[in-house]
Every structure is written in structure tokens, then in C-alpha cells.
N, C-alpha and C positions, 0 to 999 in steps of 0.2 A: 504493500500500500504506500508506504513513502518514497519509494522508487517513483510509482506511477504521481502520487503527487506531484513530487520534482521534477519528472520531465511535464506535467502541465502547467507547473508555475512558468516552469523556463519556457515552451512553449507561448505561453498570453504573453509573458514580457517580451520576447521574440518580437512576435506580431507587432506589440505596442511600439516597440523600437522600431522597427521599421517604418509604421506608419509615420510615427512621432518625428523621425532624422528623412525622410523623404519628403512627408506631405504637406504637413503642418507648421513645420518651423524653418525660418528663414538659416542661413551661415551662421550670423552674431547670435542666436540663442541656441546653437547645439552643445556649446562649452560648457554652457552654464545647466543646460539640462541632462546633461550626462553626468554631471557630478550627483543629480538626486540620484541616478540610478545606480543598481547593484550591478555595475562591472568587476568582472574580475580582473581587473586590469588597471595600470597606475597612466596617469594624466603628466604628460609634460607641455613646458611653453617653446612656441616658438625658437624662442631666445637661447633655450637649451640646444633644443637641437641643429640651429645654425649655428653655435661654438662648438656642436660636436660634430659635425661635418666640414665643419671651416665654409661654411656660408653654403653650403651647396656646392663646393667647385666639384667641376666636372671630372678632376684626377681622383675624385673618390667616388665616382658613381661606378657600380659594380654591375647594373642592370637597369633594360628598358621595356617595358611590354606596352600595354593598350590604356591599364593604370594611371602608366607615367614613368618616373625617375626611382630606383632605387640607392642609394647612397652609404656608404659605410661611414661610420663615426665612433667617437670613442667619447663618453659621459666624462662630468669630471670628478665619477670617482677609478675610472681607470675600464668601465665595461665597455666595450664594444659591442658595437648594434648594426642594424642594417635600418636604414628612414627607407619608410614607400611613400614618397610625396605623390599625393593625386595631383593630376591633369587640370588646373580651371577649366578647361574646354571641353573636359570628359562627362558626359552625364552618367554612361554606360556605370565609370570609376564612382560616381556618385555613390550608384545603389549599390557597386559591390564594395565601396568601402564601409557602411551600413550593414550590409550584410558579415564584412567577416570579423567584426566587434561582435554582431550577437553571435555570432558561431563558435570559431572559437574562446572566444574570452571565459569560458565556462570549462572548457576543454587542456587536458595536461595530458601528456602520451610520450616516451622517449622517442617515436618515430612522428611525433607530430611537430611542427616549429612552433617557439614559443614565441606566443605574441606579448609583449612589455608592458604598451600601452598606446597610447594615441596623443595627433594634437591635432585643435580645433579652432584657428585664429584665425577672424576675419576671412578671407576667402581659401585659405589654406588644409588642408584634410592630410593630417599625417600619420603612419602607424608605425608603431619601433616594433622590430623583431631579434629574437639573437642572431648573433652573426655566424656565419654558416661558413669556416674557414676555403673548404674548396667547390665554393659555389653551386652549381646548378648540375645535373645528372646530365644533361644534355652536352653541357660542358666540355665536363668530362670525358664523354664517349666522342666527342665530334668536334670539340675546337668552337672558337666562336673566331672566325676571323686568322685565326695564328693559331700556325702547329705548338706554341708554346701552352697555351689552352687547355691542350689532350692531358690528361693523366694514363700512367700504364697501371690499368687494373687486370689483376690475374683472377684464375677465376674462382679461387676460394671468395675475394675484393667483391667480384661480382654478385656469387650466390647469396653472401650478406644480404648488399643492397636489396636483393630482388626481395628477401625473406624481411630486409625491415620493413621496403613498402606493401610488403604483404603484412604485418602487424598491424601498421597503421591504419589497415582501410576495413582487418576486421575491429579493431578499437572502436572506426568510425561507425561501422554496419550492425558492429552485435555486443561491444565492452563498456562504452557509454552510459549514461541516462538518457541522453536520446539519443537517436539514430538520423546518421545525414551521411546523405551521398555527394561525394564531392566533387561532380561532374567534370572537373575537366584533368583526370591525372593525363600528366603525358611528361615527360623529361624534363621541362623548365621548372616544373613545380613538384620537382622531385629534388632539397638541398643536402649536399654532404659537407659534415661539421669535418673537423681535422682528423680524426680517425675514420672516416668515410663513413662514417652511420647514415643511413638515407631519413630524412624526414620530409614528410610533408609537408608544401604551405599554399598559401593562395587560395584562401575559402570563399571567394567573392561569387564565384556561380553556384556555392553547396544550397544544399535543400533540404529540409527538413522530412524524417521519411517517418511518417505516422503508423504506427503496427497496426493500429485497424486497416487500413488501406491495403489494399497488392499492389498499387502501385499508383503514380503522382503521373496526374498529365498533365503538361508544365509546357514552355514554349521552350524549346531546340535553345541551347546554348551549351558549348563548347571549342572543341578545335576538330576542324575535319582531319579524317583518317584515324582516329581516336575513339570516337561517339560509335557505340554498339550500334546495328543496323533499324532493330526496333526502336532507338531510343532518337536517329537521327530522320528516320524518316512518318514516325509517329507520334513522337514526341510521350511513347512508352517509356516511364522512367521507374525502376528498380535498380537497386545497390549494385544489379547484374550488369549494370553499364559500368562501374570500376568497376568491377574485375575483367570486362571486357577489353577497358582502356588498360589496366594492368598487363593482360598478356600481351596486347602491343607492342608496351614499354619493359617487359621482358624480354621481348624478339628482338629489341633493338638493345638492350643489353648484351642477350647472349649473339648475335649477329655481327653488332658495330656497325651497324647500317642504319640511317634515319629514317625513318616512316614521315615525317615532314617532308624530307627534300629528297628523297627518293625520284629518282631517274629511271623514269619504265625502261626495260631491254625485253626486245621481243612482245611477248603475251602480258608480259607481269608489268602488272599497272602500279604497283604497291607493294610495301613488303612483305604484303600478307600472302599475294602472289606469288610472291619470290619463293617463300618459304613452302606452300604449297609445292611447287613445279621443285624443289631441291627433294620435297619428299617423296613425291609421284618415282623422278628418278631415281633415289634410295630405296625404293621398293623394286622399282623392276630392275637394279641390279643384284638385288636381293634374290631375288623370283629367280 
């Protein structure tokens, strides 16, 4: 019974937050009205996190997505973080930065990224996270720009990863007080700390998964090549779209080939194809 309480407190307050930081209230009173509420998460200023970034300079921005800018910085009691500064021009950034306060902020997991807290000044939307020493999974396997980029992961390195972001997603699906699916796993949002632990972040498209329901029909958001077929073409949504997007970003673990930038050869459109026609062939010279 207190289980089901808690996920319907957390549930209403959800909802309320949402409505509350999207509909109702202008930029200047979200500061002040997130302080009545019960976040699990601590409030910095501005002011903070431009002396811990050094104003924003661009030699410390470590990542760019649809969000905005993310930036590394150091507090000044010695911690290092990572700033997601939203986009002014982002509406999309709006709701999912609304959204990943009420999501995570209730949420702790080793395979999950910890989110600090947040700032809310004037036209600004910022959320701190821990700093995530060798960045992003996708990184890792593929460079961003420079072969310096690539890490060499052997594949004990590997199997880890694959099994933290498999902890993670059942945490998210069945370990919980409530359950949410976090619609868009795929390699950028999959980070490794300094010993390579995989965690999860970027909750801006999760969703809330109600155990009365089978499942949430919801409007199509994610990344193509990712989104399970049910879930991209009918907007059929169960926990079964991660683990969908998971075996992807397995294939492209255990492969080292990107399912984003994948370059058809022949038939294979994708690397789901690839792998397909690699098995086809492994069978018949098995046969």
C-alpha cells in the first residue's frame, strides 16, 4: 500500500509540474515556485555556474544536441559537473527540460546519471549533472570528429557496458516506485564515468508507464533507427521499445559500426540488415 501511495503522490505532483512549468507560469516565477516544491534536487544561481564554467567559454563545452550546450565546470568547493544550458529558441528543450526534473529528480541508480540540480534565471533553464569522465558511449565507439575521440574497449570493457545499461533500464521498467520508459536510448545518452560504468541520462522524452495500462499511446518521439517498429509507426508504446532501442545499441557495441551513420552496401539498408545478411551467411556456411 505505501509503495502504490508513492508512486500516486509522485504521479499528481508529476502532472502538476508539468502543467505548472509549461502552462501556467511565465520564466520569472518558475524559480520561485520550484523552491515550494518537493525536489529532490538542490537549486543553484546563475552566478554559480558561470564561475564554474568560466562564463560559458566554448573550451569547456563537452557536448551539443537539440537541448542546447552542455559544459563542464568545477563548483567552488572542488566538484565537477556537467551545465545542460537550454536553447532560448528551443520550445521542444522547454518541455523536456520540465520533464527531466520531474523524472529523475526522485530517481538514484549506479547506472543512472545523477542529476545535482537546476537553474532558473530570467530567460535561462539550466540543469547540473555529475561529470561523466569519458563522455558519451557513442564517443567512445566512433570518435566524434578525431580519431583521438575513440577509446580501445576490449570486450570484457564492453560486456560491462552493455550489462550496466541493461540494469538501468530494468531499474527504470520494474526497480522503481514508478515505472518510465525512456524512449530515446541510443549511444549519446548512454555516459561513461572514469572507470567506464555506463549510465544513463537525458530523460526529456521518458514517460510515465502506469501498470494499469498495456501500454501508452503517446505521439512518436525519439531518434530514427532506434524507435521499435510498433512504437514508430503507431505510436504503440511499452518498456519493449528500450529494450528494442537497447539491442541496437548492443549491435553497435558489439559490431563498432553506427546505426546513425551507417552507409547501406548492397541490400543492407541499416545495421540491422547488416547483421541479418552476416547471419543468413553464418548459417549457410554452417549448413
Amino acid at each position: 500500500m505505501r509503495v502504490v501511495h508513492g508512486y500516486m503522490m509522485f504521479k499528481h505532483f508529476y502532472y502538476f509540474t508539468i502543467c505548472l512549468l509549461t502552462v501556467i507560469l511565465p520564466y520569472q516565477l518558475l524559480r520561485a515556485e520550484l523552491k515550494g516544491l518537493d525536489l529532490k534536487t538542490g537549486s543553484f544561481t546563475l552566478k554559480q555556474l558561470k564561475a564554474a564554467s568560466d562564463n560559458f567559454n566554448s573550451a569547456n563545452k563537452i557536448g551539443e544536441g537539440g537541448f542546447g550546450s552542455v559544459y563542464k565546470g568545477e563548483l567552488a568547493d572542488g566538484t565537477i559537473i556537467a551545465v545542460k544550458q537550454l536553447s532560448p529558441k528551443s520550445r521542444q528543450g522547454n518541455r523536456e527540460f520540465v520533464n527531466e526534473i520531474g523524472m529523475i529528480s526522485c530517481l538514484q541508480h549506479p547506472n543512472l546519471v545523477r542529476l545535482y540540480g537546476c537553474c532558473i534565471e530570467g530567460d535561462q533553464l539550466l540543469l547540473v549533472y555529475e561529470y561523466m569522465e569519458n563522455n558519451s558511449l557513442s564517443r567512445a565507439l566512433f570518435g566524434a570528429g578525431s580519431e583521438t575521440s575513440f577509446l580501445t574497449l576490449d570486450w570484457p570493457t564492453r560486456y560491462k557496458i552493455c550489462v550496466g545499461i541493461a540494469r538501468g533500464l530494468a531499474f527504470l521498467h520494474e526497480g522503481s516506485a514508478i515505472r518510465i520508459v525512456h524512449r530515446d536510448i541510443k549511444g549519446t545518452n548512454v555516459l561513461l564515468d572514469k572507470d567506464l560504468n555506463a549510465k544513463i541520462s537525458d530523460f526529456g522524452l521518458a514517460k510515465l508507464n502506469e501498470e494499469e495500462n498495456t501500454h501508452i499511446s503517446t505521439r512518436v518521439a525519439g531518434t530514427i533507427g532506434y524507435m521499435a517498429p510498433e512504437y514508430a509507426l503507431w505510436g504503440y508504446l511499452t518498456d519493449k521499445a528500450d529494450v528494442y532501442s537497447f539491442g541496437v545499441v548492443a549491435l553497435e557495441i558489439v559490431s563498432g559500426k553506427s546505426n546513425s551513420s551507417y552507409r547501406p552496401e548492397n541490400e543492407n539498408v541499416c545495421l540491422l540488415d547488416w547483421v541479418n545478411h552476416r547471419q543468413s551467411v553464418s548459417v549457410a556456411i554452417l549448413n
